[in-house]
N, C-alpha and C positions, 0 to 999 in steps of 0.2 A: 417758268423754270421747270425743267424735269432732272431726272434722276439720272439719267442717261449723261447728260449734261455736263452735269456736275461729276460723274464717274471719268470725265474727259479731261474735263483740269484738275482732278484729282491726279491723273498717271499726270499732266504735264507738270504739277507743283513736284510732285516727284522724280521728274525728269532735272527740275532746276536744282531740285534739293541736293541729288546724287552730282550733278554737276558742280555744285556751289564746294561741296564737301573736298570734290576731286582740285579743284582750283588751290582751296584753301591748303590742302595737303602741299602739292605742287610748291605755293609758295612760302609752305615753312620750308621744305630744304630748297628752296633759294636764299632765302634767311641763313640756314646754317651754313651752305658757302660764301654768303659774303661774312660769313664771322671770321669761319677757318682761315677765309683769305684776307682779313683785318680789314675788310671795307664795314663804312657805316652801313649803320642797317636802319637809319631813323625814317628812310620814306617808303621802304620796302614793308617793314613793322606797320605803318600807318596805313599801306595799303592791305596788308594782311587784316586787319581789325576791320578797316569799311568792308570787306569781303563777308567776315563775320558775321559781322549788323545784316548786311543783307541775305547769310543763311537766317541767320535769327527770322527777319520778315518773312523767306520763303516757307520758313514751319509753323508761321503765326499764320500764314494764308492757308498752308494745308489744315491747319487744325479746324480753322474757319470754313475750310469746304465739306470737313469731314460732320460737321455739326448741322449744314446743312443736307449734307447726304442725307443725315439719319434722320432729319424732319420731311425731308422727301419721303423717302420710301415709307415711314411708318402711316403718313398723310396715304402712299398709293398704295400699301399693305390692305389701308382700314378704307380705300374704296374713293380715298376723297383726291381733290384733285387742286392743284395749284397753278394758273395761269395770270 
């Protein structure tokens, strides 16, 4: 493992994050036109919520790369090395 590394699926978790975010927006006003237009919204809803869940995941991994970032670099800070 390096640091380097890990600073790589750091921008990519962020890249899903921002995407996840954009999706989920997306499909709240699809939501709100199928309201305005009186269609059900019960599988539209359902899939807005699994969207969720899996922003929820993509910021549970970036937390987890950021926790490793910081054992990385203080490990290469203080000279030591992890392989």
């Amino acid at each position: 493992m390096d640091a380097d590394r890990e600073r790589k699926h750091l921008a990519e978790a962020d890249r899903h994050i921002a995407n996840a975010k954009a999706t989920i927006d997306q499909q709240k006003k699809i939501i709100e036109k199928l309201i305005q237009e009186k269609h059900g919204t019960k599988v539209a809803v359902s899939l807005r919520h699994a969207m969720e869940h899996s922003l929820q995941a993509f910021e549970q991994h970036r937390k987890t790369i950021l926790e490793l970032l910081d054992t990385l670099e203080a490990l290469e800070k203080n000279g030591g090395s992890v392989r």
